[in-house]
N, C-alpha and C positions, 0 to 999 in steps of 0.2 A: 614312257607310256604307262599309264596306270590300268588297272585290273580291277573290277572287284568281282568277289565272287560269292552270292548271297546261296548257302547251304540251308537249307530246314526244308522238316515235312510243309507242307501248306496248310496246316493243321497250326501252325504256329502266324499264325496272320489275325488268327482271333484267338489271343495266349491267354493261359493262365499259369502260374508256377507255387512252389512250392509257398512261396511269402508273400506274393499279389494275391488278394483276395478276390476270390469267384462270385460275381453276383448270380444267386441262379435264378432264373431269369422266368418260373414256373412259380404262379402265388398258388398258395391254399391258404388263405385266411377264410375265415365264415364271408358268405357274398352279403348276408342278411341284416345288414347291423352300418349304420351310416357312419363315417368317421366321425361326425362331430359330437357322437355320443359312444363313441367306440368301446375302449377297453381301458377297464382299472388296472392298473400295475398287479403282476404275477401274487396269484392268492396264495393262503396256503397248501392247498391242493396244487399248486403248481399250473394250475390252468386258466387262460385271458376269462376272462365274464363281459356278457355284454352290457350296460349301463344302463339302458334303459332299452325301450323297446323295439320290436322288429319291425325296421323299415328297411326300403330298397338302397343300395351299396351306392353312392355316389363317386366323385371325384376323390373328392379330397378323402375316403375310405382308401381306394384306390393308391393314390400316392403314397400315403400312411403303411399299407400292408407292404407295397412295392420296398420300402425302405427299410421298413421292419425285417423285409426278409433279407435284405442286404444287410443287416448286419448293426443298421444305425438304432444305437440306443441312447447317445445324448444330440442333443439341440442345444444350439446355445446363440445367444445374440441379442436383439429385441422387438416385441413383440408390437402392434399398432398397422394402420393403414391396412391393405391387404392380404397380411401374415393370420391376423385374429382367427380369421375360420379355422385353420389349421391348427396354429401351436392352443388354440383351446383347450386341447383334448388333450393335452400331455402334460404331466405331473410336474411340479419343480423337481429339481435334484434334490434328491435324498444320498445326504455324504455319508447315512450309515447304510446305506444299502444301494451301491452304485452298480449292482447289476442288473436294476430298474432302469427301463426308460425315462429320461428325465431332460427338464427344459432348465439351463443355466441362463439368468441373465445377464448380459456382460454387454458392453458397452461394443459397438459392431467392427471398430478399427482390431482391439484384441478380439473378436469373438473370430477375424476373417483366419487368422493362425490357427483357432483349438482344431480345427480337422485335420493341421499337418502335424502338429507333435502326438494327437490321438494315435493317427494311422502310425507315424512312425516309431512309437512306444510300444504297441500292441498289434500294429496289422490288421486294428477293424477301421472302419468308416466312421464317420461323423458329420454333422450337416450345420453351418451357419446359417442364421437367420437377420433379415433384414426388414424391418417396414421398406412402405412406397416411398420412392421419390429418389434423393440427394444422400440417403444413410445405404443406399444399396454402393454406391463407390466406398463409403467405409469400409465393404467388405474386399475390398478391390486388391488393396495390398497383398492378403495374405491369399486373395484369389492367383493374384498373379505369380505368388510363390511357388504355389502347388503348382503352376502350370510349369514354373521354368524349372522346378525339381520333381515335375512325373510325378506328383504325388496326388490319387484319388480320395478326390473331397466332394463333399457337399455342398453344394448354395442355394440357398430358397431365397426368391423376391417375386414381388408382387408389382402388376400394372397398376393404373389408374381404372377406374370404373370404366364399363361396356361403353353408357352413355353419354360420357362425359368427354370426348374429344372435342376440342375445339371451346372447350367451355370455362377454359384456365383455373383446373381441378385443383386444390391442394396436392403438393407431392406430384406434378404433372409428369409423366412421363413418355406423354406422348411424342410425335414428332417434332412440334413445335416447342416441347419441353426438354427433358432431359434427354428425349428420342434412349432409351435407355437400352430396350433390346441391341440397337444396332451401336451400342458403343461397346455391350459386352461381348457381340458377335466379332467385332474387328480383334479383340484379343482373343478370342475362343471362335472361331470358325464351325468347327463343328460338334460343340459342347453347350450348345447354347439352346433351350427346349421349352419354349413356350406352351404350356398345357392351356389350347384355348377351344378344344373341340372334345366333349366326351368320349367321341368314336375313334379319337385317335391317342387316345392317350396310352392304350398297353405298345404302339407303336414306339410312342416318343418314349417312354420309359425302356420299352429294350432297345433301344439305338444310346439310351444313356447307361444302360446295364455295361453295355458294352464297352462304349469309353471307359468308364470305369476298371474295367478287366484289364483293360490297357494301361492304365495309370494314368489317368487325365483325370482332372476335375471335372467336373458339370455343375453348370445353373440351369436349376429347374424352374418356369419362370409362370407364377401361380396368377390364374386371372378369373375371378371369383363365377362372374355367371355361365363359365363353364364346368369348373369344379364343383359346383352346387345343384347341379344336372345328374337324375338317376344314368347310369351306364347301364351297360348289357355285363358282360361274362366277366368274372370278377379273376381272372388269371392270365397273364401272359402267354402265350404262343412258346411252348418248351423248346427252347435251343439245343439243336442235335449237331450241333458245332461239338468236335470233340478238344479235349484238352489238348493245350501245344506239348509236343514232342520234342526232341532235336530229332533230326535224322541219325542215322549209323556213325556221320561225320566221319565216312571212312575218307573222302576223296581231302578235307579240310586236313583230316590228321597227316595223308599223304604229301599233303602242300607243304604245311607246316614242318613235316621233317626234312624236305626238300629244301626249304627255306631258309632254317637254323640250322643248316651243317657248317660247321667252321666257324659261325657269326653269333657275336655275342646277344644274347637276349636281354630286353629288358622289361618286365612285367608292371603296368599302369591298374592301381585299382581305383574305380571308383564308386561312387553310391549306391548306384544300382546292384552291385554283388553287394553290399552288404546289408541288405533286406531280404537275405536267404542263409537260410539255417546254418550253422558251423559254418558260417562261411571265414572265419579267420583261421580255420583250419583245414579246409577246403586251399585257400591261397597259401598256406605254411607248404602243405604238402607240393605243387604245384612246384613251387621257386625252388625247394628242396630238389625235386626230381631234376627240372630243368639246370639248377646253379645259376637262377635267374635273379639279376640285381632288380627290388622291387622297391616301387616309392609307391604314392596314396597322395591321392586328395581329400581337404578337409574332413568331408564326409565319406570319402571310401575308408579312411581308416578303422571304421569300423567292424570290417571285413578284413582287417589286418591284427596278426596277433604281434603282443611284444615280444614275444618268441622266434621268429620269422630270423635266421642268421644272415639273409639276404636283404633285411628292413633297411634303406637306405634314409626314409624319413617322406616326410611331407613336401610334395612341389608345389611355388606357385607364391602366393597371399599368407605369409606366415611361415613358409617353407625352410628346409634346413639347407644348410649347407651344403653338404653331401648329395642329399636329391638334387639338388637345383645345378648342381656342377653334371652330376651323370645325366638327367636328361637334358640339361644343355647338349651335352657332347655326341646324344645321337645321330649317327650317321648313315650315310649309304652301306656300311659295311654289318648294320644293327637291324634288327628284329624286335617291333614293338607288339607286343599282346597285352590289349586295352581289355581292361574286363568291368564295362556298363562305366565308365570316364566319361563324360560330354569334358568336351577343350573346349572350355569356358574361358572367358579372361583371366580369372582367379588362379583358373591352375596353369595356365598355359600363357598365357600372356599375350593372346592372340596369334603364337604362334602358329604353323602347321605341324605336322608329324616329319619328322624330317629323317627317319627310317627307310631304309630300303625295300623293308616290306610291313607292311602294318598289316594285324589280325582283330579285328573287333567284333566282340562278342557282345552281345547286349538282347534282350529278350522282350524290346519295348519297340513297339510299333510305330514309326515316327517319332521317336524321343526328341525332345528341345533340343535343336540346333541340326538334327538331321536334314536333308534334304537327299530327296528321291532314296529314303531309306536307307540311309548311312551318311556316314563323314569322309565318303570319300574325294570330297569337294576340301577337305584338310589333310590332304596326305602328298607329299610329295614323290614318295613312292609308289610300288605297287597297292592297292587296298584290298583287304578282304573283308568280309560281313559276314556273321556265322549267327544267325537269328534260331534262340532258342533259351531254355532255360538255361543260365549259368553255370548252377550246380551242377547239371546231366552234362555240361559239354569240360568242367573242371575235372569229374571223374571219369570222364573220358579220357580225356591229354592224361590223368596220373594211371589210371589202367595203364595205357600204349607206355608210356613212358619206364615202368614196372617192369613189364613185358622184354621191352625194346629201348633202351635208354637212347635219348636224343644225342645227337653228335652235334652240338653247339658248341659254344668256347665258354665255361662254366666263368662266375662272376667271383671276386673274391669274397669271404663274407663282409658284411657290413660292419665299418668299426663302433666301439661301443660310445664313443661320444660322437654324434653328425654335425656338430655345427665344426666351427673352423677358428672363431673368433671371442674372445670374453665375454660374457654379459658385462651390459652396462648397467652403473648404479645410479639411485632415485636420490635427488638433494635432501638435507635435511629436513626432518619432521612429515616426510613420506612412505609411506610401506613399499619394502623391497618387494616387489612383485615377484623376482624371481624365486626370493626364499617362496614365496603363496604359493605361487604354484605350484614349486616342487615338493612343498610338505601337503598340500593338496593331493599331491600324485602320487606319496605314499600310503593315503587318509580314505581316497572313495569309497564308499559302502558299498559291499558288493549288488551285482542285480539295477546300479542306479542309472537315469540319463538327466543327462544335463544339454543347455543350451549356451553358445553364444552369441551375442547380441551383436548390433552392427556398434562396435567400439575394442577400444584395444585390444581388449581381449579375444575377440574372432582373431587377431593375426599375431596375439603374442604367445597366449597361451600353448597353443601347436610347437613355438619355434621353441618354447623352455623346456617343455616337458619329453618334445620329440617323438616318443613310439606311445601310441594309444594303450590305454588301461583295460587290464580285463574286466574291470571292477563296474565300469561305468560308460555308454554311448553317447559322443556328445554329435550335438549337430549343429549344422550352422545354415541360411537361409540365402546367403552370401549375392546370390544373383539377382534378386532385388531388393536387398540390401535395402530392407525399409527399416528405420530405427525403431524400438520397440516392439516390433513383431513377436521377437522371439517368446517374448509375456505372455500372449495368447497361447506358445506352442508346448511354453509349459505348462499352463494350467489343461490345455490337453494329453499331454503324456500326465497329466498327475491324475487326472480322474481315470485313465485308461488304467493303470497303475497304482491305485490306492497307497497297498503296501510298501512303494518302491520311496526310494527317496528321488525327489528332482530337485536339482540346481540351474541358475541361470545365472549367470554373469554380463552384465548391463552397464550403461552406464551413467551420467548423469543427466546427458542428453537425452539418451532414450527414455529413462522415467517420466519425461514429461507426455512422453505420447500415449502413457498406460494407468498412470499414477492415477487419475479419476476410478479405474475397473478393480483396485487393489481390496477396498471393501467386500466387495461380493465373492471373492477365495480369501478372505481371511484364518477361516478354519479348514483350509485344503491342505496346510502342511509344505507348499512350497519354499524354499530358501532362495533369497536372493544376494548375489553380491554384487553391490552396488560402488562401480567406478568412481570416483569423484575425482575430479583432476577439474572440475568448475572452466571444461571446455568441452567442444565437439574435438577430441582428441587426435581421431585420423586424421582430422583437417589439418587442428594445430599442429602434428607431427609433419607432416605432406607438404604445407606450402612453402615453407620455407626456401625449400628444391624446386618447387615447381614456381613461384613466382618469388626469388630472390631479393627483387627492387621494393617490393613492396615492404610498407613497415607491418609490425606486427597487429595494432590498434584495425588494420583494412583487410585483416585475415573472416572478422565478422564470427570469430571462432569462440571466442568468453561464452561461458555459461553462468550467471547468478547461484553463487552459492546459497542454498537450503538447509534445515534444518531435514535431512531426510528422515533419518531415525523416527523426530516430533510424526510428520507427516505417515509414516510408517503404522506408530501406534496410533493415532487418532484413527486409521480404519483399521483397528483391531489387531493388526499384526501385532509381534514379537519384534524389539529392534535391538543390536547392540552395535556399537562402533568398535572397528580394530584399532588398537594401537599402532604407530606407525613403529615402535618397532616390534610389535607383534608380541606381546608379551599377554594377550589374552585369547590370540589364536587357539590353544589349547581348549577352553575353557567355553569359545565362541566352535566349537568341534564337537567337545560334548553336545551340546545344545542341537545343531544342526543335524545330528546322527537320528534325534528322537524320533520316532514315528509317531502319531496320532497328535503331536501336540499343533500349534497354533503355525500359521506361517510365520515367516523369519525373515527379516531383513539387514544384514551385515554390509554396513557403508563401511570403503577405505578407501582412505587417506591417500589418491594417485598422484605421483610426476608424471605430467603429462610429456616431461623429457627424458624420462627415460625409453629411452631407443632401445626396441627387442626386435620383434620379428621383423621382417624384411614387408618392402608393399611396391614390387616389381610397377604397379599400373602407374605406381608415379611419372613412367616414362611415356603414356600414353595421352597426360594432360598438360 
């Protein structure tokens, strides 16, 4: 018989936390002054100016202030159909002065990513842009990411004209065309805000304030002969929703020590804790008190320090050893405490929780994959739901714990190498991957984030390196797993982040879905490392197991070798090639470490046979 049992104030149903950013949901911009003539980028004085003269506040004024106060200060994508009224009025980026508002142009596949590596670099907002018609699914991919990793983004697109239904418009998106509203509403239900009535738009804007709060994306969806209509009161309805809380969490602590008497605990982190401050030391202390053996998901590692005695490693799509043997072996006799994990296929393998009793904590309102507000629909056991900020309910269990030490059956520490089996080596005139990575792993500039791409590197790099670096946050997009995305999410963590250095690792396949947008961040400073193994690699690695009979030729997996580096510098990047045995890595290090100079492109030489990390879903196709 299962249990769950959802603790929090009810103050936490409309959250916000320490690392989710707050829209506050009260404009004060000037009412007097139209968007389309609005404001020049921040003067000397420090103050907006109006542009030209005083006219009544419109729509599109409206949205503009709505956004501005949310925190968006770059735009990026492109501009045409019915976007023009809007992105008019806002500056290009200024790469010496990126604490301007500013419109990047980028090509709309990479533009759908910059709001997820933005938010995830910095923790502010960012908004993609699309013309009418067929270029708004461009943004789709990296719409769809932000949806399946909670992460609050921006989408702006535009209808077809007022009078133009039925009249087979350019870009049609009416019913009879793209029907466009109701294909983004089947994926976004309630994220989806057609601005087509003046009188109602501070509505639809705090019903998206809000999503946002919550960490869902939204498309705001612009349709000019409304937006071009004077409004009335140029401010939102102030939200006296108060900030989420946790409760006392007296009766949860009571459970939990109920719980974990005599039974071994094992502690699951995932993504969501690791978008909240010191949280790698938040989860050090935690597993320390407890004697809890702790593993991570790709992205919860971030939240996890390499210091952790109890770091078991990474489960799941890349996963070690070690983790993947101990949460195998959880039983009826075990104690899971999930902290913001979705059991995703990647990390779980569509298993259930197979715990006697599972504790999950998570601070997100319907997060991906919930149903009726938790996962208690994946627990084999009892289930509990503890809805609230993370952080407040982690010092919580370390308080009581301080206090009152738990009577669980403490874990051994973790041994210092997690995997079980040798690396395997790359044929000749290949770069050993495993040296890369691991002289990578003692090389990251402090302060830096990096991405991995949908290719070998999302599931090797985890399995070689093992316990995350303090030096550098990587992340991965892994649930919709669209090739090249991650390009976009770097050139948004780069301009959130000027200063910082960002890395992506790609791979040959994926350049081709980004390689046209490489010109317009040529002087961003990003570094990319570029796979080459002249295949779609997961695949080539994958079928062999998964479809035996077949010859290699019907794998459909070859990639056409390039000349990347050429294509590299032709839009202005920096390119150098590594040596396959690595004899200019040092030298391609210097180079990468620089700040202010050009971006950088480092191709190497991959075996697409050398076998590292594990890819558990093989067993699922």
């Amino acid at each position: 018989m299962k249990r769950k049992s959802i603790t929090a104030n009810t103050a936490s149903q409309h959250h916000d936390s320490v690392c989710f950013l707050f829209v506050r949901n009260v404009l004060h911009s000037n009412a007097n002054y139209a968007y389309a003539m609005v404001y020049d980028p921040l003067t000397e004085d420090g103050m907006r100016h109006p542009a030209f003269n005083d006219v009544k506040s419109n729509g599109y004024s409206r949205l503009f202030d709505f956004l501005s106060e949310a925190g968006v200060m770059l735009y990026t994508g492109v501009t045409g159909g019915g976007v023009i009224h809007f992105v008019k009025g806002i500056h290009p980026v200024d790469w010496s002065a990126q604490d301007k508002t500013g419109f990047l142009t980028l090509g709309e596949y990479s533009a759908g990513f910059v709001p997820l590596g933005y938010y995830l670099a910095s923790g502010r907002l960012a908004a993609a842009v699309a013309t009418t018609g067929a270029a708004t699914k461009l943004l789709g991919c990296g719409l769809s990411d932000a949806k399946l990793h909670d992460i609050p983004a921006v989408y702006l697109v535009a209808l077809s004209g007022k009078d133009t239904e039925g009249l087979l418009p350019l870009q049609d998106t009416w019913e009879h065309g793209s029907n466009i509203v109701q294909q983004l509403r089947a994926e976004l239900p309630d994220s989806v805000f057609v601005l087509d009535d003046p009188q109602t738009i501070n509505e639809k804007l705090r019903l998206a304030a809000a999503q946002l709060n919550n960490a869902k994306p939204v498309v705001l969806v612009l349709v000019h002969h409304a937006l071009i209509e004077a409004t009335g009161v140029n401010s939102l309805p102030p939200d006296s929703r108060p900030a989420s809380a946790c409760s006392d969490l007296g009766d949860v602590v009571d459970r939990f020590r109920q719980a974990v008497r005599g039974k071994r605990v094992v502690m699951l982190v995932g993504e969501e804790m690791a978008r909240y401050p010191n949280a790698p030391a938040l989860t050090t202390q935690l597993a320390v008190h407890l004697r809890a053996a702790t593993v991570w998901t790709i992205n919860g590692a971030n939240a996890v320090s390499r210091e952790n005695p109890y770091g078991y490693g990474y489960i799941g799509f890349g996963g070690n050893d070690c983790a993947t043997t101990l949460y195998a072996s959880l039983n009826n006799n075990d104690v899971l405490l999930i902290l913001g994990a979705s059991p995703d296929e990647y990390s779980v393998n569509l298993q259930p929780f197979t715990a006697g009793e599972t504790f999950y904590l998570s601070n997100i309102t319907q997060a991906y994959g919930q149903i009726e507000g938790g996962f208690q629909h994946r627990a084999l056991g009892h289930y509990h739901h503890i809805h609230g900020p993370l952080d407040q309910s982690l010092r919580r269990l370390i308080a009581v714990a301080e206090a009152c030490p738990f009577a669980n059956t403490g874990a051994e520490p973790a041994p210092q190498n997690l995997n079980h089996h040798a690396f395997s080596s790359p044929r000749q005139g290949y770069a050993n991957m495993v040296a890369l990575y691991q002289r990578l792993d003692s090389w990251w500039p402090a302060d830096s984030v990096g991405f991995d791409d949908v290719c070998l590197a999302y599931k090797d790099r985890q399995f070689v390196t093992q316990r995350p670096h303090p030096h550098i946050r990587f992340y991965s997009f892994y649930r919709g797993s669209a090739m090249g995305g991650a390009f976009g999410a770097a050139v948004g963590a780069k301009l959130a982040l000027s200063e910082h250095a960002v890395f992506l690792f790609t791979g040959d396949g994926c350049f081709r879905l980004f390689s046209g947008a490489l010109g317009e961040v040529r002087e961003l400073g990003i570094v990319i490392f570029l796979l080459n193994n002249e295949s779609l690699g997961i695949v080539a690695q994958g079928l062999p197991k998964i479809l035996p009979e077949v010859v290699p030729e019907y794998y459909h997996a070859g990639v056409c070798s390039l000349d990347y580096c050429a294509i590299a510098r032709a839009c202005g990047w920096d390119a150098e090639k590594l040596q396959p045995d690595l004899a200019n890595l040092e030298d391609v290090l210097v180079r990468a470490g620089e700040i202010g100079r050009p971006s950088l492109l480092v191709e190497v030489p991959v075996d697409a046979h050398q076998l590292l990390g594990s890819n558990p879903r093989l067993r699922n196709l």
